[in-house]
PDB file of N, CA, C and O in Angstrom:
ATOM      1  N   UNK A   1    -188.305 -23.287  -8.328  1.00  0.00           N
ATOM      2  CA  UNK A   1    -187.620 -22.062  -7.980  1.00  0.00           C
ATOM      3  C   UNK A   1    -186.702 -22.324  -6.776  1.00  0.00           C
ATOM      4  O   UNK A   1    -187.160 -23.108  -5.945  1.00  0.00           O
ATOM      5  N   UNK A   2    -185.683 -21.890  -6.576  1.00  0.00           N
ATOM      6  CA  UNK A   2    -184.592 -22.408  -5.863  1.00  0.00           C
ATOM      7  C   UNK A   2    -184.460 -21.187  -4.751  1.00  0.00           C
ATOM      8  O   UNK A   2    -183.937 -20.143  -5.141  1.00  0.00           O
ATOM      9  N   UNK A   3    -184.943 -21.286  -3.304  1.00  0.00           N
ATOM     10  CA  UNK A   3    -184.130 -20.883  -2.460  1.00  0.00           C
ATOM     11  C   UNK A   3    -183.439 -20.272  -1.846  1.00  0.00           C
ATOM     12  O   UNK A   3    -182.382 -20.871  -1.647  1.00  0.00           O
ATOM     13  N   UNK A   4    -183.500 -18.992  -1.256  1.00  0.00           N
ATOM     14  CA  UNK A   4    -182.499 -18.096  -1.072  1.00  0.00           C
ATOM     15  C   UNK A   4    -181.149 -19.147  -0.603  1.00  0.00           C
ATOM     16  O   UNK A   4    -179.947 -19.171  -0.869  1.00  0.00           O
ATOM     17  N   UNK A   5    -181.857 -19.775   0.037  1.00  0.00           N
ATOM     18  CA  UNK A   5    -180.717 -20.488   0.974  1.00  0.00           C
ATOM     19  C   UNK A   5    -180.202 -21.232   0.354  1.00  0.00           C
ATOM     20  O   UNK A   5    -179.014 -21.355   0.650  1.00  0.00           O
ATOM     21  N   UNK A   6    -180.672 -22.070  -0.723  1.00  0.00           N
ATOM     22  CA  UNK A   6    -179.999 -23.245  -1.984  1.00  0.00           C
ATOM     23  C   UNK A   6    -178.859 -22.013  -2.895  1.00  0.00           C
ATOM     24  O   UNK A   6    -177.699 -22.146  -3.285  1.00  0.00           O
ATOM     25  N   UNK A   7    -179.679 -21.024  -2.965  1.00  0.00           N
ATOM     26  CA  UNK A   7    -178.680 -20.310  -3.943  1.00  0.00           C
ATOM     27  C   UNK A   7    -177.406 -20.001  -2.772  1.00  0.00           C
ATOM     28  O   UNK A   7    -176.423 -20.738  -2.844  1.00  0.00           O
ATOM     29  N   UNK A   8    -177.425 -19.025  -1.807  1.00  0.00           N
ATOM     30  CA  UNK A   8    -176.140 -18.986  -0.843  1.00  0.00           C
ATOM     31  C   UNK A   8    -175.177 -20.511  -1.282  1.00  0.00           C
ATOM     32  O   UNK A   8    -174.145 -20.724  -1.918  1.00  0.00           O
ATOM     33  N   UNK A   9    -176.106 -21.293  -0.597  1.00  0.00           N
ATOM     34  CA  UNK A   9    -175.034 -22.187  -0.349  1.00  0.00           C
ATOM     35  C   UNK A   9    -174.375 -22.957  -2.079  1.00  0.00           C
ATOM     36  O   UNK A   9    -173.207 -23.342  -2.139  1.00  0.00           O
ATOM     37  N   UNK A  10    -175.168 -23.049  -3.122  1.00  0.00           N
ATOM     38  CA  UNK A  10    -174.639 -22.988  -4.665  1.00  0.00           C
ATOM     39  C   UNK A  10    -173.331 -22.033  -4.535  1.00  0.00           C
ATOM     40  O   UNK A  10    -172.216 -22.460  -4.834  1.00  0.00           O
ATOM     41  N   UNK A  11    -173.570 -20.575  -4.021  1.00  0.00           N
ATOM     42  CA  UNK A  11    -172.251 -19.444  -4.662  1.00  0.00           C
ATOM     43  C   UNK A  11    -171.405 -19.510  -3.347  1.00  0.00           C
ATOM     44  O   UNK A  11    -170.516 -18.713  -3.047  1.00  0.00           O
ATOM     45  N   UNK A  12    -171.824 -20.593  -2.604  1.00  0.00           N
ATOM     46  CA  UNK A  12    -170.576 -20.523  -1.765  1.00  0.00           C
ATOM     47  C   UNK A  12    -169.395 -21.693  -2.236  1.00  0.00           C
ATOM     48  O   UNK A  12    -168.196 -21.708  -1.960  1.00  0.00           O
ATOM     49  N   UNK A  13    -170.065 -22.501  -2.915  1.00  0.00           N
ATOM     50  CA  UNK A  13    -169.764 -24.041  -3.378  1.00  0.00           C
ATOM     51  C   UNK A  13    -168.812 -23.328  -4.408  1.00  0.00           C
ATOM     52  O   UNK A  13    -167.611 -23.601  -4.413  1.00  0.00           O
ATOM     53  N   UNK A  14    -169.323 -22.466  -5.228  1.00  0.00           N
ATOM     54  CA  UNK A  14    -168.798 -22.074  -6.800  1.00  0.00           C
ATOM     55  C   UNK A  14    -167.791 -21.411  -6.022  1.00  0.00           C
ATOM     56  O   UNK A  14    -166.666 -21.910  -5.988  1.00  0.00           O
ATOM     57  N   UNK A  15    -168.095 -20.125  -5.256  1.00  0.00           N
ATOM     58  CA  UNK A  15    -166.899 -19.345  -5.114  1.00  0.00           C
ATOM     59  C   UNK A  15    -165.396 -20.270  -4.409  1.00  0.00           C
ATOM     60  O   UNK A  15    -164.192 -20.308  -4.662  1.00  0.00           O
ATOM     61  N   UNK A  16    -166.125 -20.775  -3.644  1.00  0.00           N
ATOM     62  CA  UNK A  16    -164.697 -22.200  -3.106  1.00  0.00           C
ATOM     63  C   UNK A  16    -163.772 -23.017  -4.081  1.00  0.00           C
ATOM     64  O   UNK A  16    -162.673 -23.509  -3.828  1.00  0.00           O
ATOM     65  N   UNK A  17    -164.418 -23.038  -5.150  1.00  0.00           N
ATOM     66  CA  UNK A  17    -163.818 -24.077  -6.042  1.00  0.00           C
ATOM     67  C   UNK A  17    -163.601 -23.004  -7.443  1.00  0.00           C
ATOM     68  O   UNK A  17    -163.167 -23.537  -8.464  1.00  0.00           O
ATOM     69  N   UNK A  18    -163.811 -21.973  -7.463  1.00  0.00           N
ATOM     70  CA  UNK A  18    -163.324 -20.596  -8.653  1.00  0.00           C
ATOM     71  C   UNK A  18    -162.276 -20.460  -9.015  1.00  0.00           C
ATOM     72  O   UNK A  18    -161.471 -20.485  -8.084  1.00  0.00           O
ATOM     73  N   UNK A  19    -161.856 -20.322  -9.948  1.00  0.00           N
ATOM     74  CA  UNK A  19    -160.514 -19.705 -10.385  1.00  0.00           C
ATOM     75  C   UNK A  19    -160.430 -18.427  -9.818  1.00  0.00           C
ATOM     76  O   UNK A  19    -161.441 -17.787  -9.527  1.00  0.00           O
ATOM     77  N   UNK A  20    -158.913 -17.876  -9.584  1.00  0.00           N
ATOM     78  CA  UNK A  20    -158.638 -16.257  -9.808  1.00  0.00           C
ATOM     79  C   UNK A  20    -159.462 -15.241 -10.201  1.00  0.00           C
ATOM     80  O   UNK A  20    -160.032 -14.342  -9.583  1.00  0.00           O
ATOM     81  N   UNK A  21    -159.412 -15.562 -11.354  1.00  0.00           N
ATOM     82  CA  UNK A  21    -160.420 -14.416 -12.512  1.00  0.00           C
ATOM     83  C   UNK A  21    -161.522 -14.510 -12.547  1.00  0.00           C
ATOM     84  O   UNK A  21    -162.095 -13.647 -13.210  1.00  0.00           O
ATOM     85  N   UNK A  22    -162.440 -15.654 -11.823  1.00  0.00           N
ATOM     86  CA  UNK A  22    -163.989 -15.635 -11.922  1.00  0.00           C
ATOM     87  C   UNK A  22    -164.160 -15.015 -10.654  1.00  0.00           C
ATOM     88  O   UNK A  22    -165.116 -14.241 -10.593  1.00  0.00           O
ATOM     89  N   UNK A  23    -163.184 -15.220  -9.187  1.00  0.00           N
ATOM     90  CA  UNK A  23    -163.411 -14.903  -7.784  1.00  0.00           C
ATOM     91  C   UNK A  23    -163.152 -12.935  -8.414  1.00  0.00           C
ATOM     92  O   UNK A  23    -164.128 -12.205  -8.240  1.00  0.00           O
ATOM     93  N   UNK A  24    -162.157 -12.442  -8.925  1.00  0.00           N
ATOM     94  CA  UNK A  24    -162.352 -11.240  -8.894  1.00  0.00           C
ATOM     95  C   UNK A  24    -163.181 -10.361  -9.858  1.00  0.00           C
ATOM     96  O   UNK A  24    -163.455  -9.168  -9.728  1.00  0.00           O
ATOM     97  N   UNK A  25    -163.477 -11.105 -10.733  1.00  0.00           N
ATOM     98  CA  UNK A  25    -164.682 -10.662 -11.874  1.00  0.00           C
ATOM     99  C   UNK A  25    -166.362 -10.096 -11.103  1.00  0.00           C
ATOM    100  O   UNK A  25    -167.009  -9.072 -11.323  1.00  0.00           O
ATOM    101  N   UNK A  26    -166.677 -11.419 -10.044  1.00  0.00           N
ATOM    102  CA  UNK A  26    -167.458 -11.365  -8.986  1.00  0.00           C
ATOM    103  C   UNK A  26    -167.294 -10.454  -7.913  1.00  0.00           C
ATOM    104  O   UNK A  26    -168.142  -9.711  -7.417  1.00  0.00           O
ATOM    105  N   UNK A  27    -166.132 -10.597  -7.622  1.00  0.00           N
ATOM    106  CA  UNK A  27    -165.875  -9.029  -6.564  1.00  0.00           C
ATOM    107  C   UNK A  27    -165.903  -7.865  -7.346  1.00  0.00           C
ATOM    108  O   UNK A  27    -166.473  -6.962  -6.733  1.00  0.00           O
ATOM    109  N   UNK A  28    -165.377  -7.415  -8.844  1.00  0.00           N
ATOM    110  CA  UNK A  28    -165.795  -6.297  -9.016  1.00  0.00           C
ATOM    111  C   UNK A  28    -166.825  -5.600  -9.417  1.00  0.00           C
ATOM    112  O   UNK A  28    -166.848  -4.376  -9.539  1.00  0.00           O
ATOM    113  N   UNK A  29    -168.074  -6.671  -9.723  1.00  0.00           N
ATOM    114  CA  UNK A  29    -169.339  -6.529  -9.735  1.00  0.00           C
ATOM    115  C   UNK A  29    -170.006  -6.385  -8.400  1.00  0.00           C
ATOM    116  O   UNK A  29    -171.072  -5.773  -8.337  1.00  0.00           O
ATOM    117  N   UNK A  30    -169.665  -6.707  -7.736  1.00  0.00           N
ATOM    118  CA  UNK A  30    -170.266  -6.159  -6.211  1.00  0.00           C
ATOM    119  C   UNK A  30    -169.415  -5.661  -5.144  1.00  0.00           C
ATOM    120  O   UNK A  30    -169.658  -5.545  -3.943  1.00  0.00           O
ATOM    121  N   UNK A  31    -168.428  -5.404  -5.779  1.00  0.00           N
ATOM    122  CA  UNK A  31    -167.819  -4.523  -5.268  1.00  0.00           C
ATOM    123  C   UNK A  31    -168.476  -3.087  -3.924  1.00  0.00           C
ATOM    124  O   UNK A  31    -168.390  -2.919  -2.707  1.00  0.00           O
ATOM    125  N   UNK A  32    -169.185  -2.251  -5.276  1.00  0.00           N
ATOM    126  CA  UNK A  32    -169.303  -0.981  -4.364  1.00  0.00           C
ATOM    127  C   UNK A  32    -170.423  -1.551  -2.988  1.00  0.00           C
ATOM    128  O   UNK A  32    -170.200  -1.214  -1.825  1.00  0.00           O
ATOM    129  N   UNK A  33    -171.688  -2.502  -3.409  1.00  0.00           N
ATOM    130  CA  UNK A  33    -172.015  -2.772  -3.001  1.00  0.00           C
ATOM    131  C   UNK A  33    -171.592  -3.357  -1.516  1.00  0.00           C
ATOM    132  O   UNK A  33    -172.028  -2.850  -0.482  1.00  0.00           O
ATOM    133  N   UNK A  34    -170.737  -4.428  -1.530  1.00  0.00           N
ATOM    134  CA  UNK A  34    -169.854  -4.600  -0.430  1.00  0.00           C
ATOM    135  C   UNK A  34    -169.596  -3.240   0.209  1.00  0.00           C
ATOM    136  O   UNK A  34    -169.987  -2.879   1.319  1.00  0.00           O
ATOM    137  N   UNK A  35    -168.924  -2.589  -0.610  1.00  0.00           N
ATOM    138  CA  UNK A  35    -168.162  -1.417   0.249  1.00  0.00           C
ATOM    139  C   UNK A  35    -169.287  -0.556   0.880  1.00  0.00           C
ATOM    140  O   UNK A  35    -169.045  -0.052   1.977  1.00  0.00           O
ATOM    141  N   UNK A  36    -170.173  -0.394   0.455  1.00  0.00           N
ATOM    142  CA  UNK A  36    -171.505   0.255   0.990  1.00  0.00           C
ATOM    143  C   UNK A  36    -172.154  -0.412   1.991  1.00  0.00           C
ATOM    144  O   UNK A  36    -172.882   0.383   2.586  1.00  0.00           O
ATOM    145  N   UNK A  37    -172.248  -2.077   2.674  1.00  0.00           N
ATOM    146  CA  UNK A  37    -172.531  -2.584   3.634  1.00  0.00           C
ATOM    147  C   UNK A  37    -171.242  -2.429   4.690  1.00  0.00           C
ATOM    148  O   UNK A  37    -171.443  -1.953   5.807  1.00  0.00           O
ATOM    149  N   UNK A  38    -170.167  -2.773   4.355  1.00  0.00           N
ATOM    150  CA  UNK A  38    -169.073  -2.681   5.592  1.00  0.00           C
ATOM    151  C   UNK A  38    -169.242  -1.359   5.937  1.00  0.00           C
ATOM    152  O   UNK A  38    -169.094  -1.315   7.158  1.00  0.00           O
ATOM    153  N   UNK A  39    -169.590   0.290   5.297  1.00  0.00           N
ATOM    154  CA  UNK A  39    -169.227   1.101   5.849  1.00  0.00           C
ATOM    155  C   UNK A  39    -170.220   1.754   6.537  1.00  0.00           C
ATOM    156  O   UNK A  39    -170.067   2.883   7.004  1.00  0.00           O
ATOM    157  N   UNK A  40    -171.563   0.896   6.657  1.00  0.00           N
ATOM    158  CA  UNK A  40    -173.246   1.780   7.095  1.00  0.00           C
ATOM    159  C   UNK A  40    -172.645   1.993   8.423  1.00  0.00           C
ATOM    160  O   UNK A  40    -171.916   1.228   9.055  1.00  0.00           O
ATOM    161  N   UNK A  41    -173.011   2.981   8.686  1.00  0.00           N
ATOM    162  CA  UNK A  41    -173.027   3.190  10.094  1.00  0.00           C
ATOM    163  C   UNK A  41    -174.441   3.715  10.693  1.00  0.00           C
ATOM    164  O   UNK A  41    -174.861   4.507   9.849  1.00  0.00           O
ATOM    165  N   UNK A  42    -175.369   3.634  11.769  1.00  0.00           N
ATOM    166  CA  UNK A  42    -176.421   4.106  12.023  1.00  0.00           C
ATOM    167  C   UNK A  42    -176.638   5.536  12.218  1.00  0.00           C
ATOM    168  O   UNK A  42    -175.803   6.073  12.947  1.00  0.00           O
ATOM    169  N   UNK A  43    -177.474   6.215  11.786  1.00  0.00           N
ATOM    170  CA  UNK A  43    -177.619   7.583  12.254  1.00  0.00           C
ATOM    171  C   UNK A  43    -177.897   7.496  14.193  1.00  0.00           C
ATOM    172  O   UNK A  43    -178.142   6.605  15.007  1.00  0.00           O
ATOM    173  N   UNK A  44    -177.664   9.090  14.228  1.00  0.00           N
ATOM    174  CA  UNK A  44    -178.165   9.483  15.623  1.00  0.00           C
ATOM    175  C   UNK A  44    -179.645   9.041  16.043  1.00  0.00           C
ATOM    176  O   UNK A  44    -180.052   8.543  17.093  1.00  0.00           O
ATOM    177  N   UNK A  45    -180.322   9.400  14.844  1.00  0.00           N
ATOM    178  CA  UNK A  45    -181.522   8.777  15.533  1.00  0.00           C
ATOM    179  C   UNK A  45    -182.064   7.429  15.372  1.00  0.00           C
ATOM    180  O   UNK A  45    -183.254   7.227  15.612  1.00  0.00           O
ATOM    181  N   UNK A  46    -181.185   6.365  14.934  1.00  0.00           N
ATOM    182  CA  UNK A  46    -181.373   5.420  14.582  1.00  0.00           C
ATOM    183  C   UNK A  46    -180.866   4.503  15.991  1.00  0.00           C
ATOM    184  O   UNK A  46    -181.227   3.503  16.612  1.00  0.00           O
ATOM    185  N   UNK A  47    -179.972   5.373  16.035  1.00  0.00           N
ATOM    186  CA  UNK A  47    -179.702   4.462  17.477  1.00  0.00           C
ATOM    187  C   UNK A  47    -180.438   4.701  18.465  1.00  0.00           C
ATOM    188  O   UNK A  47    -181.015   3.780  19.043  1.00  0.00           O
ATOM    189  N   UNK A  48    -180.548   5.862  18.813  1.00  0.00           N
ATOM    190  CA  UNK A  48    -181.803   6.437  19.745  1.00  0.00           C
ATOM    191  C   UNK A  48    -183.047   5.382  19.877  1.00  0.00           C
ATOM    192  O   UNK A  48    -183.350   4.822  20.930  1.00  0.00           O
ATOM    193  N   UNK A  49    -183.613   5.234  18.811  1.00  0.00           N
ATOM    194  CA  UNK A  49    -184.611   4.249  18.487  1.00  0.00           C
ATOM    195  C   UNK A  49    -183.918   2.746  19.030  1.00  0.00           C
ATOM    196  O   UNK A  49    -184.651   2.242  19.881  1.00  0.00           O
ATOM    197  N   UNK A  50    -182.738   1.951  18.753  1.00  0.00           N
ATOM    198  CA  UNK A  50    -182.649   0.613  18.849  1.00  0.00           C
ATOM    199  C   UNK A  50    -182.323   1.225  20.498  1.00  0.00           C
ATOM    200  O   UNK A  50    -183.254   0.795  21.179  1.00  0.00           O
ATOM    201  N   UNK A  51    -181.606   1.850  21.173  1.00  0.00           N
ATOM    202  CA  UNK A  51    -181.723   2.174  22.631  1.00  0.00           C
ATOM    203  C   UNK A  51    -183.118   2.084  23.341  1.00  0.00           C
ATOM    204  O   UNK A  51    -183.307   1.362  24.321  1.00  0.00           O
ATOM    205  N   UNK A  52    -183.907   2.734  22.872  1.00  0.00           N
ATOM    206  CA  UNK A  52    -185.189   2.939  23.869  1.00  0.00           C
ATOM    207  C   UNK A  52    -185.728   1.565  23.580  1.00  0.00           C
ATOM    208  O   UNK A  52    -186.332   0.955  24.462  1.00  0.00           O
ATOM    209  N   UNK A  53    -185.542   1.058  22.408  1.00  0.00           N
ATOM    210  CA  UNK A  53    -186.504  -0.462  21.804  1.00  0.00           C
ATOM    211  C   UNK A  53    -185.547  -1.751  23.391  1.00  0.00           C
ATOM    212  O   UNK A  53    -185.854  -2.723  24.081  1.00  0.00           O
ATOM    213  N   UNK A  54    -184.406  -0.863  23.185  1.00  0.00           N
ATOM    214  CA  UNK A  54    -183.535  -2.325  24.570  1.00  0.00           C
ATOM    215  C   UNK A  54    -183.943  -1.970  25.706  1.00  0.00           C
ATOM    216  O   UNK A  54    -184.548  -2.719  26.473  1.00  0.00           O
ATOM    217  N   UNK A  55    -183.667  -0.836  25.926  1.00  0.00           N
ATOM    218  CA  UNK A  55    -184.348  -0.495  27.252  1.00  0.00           C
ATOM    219  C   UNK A  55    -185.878  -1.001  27.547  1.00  0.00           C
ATOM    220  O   UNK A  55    -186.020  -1.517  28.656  1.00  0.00           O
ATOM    221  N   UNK A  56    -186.785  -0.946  26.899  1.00  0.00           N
ATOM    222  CA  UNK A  56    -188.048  -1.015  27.090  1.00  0.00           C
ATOM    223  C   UNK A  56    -188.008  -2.603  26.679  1.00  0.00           C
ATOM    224  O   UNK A  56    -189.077  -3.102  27.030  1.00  0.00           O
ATOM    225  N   UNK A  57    -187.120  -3.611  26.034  1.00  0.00           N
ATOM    226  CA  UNK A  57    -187.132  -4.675  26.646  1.00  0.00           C
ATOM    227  C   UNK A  57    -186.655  -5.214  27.720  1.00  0.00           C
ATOM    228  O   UNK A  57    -187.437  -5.848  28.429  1.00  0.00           O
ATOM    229  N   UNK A  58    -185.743  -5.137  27.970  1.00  0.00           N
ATOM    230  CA  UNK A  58    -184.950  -5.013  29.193  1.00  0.00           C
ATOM    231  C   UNK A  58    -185.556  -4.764  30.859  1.00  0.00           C
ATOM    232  O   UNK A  58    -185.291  -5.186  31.984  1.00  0.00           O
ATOM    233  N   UNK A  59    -186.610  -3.726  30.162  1.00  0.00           N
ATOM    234  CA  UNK A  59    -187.306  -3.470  31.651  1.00  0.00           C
ATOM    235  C   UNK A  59    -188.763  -4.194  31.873  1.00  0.00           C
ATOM    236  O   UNK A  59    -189.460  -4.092  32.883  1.00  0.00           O
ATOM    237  N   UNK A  60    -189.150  -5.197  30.302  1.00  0.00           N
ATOM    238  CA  UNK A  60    -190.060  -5.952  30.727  1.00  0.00           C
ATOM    239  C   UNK A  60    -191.187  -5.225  29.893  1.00  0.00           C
ATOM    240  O   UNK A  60    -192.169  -5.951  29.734  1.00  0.00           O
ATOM    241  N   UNK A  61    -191.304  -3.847  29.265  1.00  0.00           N
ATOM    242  CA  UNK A  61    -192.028  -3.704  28.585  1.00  0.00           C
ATOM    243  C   UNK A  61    -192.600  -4.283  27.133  1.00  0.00           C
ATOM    244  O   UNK A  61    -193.636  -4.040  26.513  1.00  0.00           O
ATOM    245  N   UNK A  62    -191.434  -5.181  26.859  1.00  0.00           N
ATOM    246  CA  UNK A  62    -191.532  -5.356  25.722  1.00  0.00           C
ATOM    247  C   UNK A  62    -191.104  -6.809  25.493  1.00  0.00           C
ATOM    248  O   UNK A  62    -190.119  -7.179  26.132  1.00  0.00           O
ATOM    249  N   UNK A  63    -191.511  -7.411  24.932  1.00  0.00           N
ATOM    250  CA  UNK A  63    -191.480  -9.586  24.365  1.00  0.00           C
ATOM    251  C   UNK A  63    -190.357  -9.513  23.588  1.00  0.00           C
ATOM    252  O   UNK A  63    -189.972  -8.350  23.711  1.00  0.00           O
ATOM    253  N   UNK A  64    -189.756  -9.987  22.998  1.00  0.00           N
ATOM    254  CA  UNK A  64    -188.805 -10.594  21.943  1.00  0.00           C
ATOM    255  C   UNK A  64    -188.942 -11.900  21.848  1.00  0.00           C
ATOM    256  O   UNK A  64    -189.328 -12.480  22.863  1.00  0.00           O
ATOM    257  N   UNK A  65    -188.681 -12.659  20.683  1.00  0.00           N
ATOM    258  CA  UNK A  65    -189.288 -14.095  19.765  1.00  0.00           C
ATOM    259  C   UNK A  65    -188.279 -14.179  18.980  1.00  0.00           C
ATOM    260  O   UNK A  65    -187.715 -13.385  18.227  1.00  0.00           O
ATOM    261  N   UNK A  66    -188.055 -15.790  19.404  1.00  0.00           N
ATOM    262  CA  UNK A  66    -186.951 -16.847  18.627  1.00  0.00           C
ATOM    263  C   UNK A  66    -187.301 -16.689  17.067  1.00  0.00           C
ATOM    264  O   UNK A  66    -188.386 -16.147  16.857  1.00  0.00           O
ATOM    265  N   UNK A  67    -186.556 -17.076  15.934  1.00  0.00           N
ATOM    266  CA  UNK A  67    -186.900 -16.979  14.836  1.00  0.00           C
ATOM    267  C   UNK A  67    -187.774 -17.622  14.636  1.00  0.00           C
ATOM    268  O   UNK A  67    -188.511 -17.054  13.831  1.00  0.00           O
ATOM    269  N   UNK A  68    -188.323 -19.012  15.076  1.00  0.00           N
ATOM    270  CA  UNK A  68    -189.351 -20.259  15.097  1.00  0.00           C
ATOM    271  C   UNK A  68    -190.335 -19.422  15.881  1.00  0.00           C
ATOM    272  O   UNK A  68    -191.437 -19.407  15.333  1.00  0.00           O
ATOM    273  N   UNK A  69    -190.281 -18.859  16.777  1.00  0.00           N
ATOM    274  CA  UNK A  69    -191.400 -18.475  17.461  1.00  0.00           C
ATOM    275  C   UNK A  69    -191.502 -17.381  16.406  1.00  0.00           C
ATOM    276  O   UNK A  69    -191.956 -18.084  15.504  1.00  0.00           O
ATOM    277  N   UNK A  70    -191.428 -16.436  15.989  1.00  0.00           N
ATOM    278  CA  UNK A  70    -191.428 -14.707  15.325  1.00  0.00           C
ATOM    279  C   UNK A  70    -192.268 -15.450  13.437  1.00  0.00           C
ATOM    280  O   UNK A  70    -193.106 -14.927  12.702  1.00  0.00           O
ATOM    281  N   UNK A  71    -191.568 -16.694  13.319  1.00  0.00           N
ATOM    282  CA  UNK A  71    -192.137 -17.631  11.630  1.00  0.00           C
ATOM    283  C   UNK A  71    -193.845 -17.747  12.653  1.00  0.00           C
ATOM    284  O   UNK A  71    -194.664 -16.840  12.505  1.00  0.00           O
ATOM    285  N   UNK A  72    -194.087 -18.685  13.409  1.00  0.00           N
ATOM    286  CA  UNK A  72    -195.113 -19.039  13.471  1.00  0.00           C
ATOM    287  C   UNK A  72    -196.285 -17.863  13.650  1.00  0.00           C
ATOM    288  O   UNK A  72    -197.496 -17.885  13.433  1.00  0.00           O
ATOM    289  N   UNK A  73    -195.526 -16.992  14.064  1.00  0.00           N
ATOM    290  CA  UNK A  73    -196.649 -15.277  14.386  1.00  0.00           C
ATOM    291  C   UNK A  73    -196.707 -14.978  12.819  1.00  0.00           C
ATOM    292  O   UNK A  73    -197.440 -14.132  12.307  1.00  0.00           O
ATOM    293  N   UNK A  74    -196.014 -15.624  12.292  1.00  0.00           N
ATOM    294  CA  UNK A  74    -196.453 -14.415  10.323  1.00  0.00           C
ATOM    295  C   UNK A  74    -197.116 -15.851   9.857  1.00  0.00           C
ATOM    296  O   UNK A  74    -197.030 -15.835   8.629  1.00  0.00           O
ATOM    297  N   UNK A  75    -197.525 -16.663  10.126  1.00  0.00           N
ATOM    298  CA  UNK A  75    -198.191 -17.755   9.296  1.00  0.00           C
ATOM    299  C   UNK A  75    -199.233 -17.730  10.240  1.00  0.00           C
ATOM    300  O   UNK A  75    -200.141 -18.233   9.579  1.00  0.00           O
ATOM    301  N   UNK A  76    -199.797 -17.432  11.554  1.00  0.00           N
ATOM    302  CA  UNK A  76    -200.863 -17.366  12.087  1.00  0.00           C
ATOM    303  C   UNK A  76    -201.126 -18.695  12.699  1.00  0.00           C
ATOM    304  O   UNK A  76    -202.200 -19.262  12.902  1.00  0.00           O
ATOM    305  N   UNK A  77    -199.983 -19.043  12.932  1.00  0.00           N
ATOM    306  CA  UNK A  77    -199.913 -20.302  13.940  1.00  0.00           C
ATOM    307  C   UNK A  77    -199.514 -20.062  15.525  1.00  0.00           C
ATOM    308  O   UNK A  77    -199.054 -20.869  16.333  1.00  0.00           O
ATOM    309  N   UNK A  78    -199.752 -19.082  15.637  1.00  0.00           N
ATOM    310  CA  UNK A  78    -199.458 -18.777  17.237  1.00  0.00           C
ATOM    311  C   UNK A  78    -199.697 -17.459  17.493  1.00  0.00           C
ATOM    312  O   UNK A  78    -199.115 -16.707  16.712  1.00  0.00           O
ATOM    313  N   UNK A  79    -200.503 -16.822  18.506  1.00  0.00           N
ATOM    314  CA  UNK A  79    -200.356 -15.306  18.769  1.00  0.00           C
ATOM    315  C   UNK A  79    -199.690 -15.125  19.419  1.00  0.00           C
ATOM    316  O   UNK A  79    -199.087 -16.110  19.844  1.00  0.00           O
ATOM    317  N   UNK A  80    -199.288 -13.668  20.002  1.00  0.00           N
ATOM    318  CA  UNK A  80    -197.985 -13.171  20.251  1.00  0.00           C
ATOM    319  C   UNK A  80    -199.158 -12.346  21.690  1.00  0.00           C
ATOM    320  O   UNK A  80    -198.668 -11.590  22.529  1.00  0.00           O
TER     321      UNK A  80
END
């Protein structure tokens, strides 16, 4: 089974080396999709939430973890 990351880097390989008509065949299949990530914007209370989460790191209440450090806390190779 292949990879999130083998596949990325496969449809980055394909899309580089695509014709015209396969590069926009692919865009109009994910199209809306695209258009639905460029345009998220956070709600009011969504930000509210990532604010108090900075603040309360910021002031020491709170840890933050490298991606290597944050992997080894979900495999139970290190506590937090």
């Amino acid at each position: 089974m292949a990879t999130t990351l083998s596949i990325h880097q496969k449809l980055i390989t394909y899309l580089a080396n695509a014709d015209d008509s396969k590069i926009k065949a692919i865009y109009t299949l994910l199209e809306k999709e695209i258009k639905e990530e460029r345009d998220f914007k956070p709600t009011d209370e969504q930000l509210g939430i990532l604010d108090k989460e900075r603040a309360m790191h910021l002031s020491g209440q709170t840890k933050s973890y490298t991606r290597r450090e944050a992997a080894q806390i979900i495999k139970g190779q290190r506590i937090f």
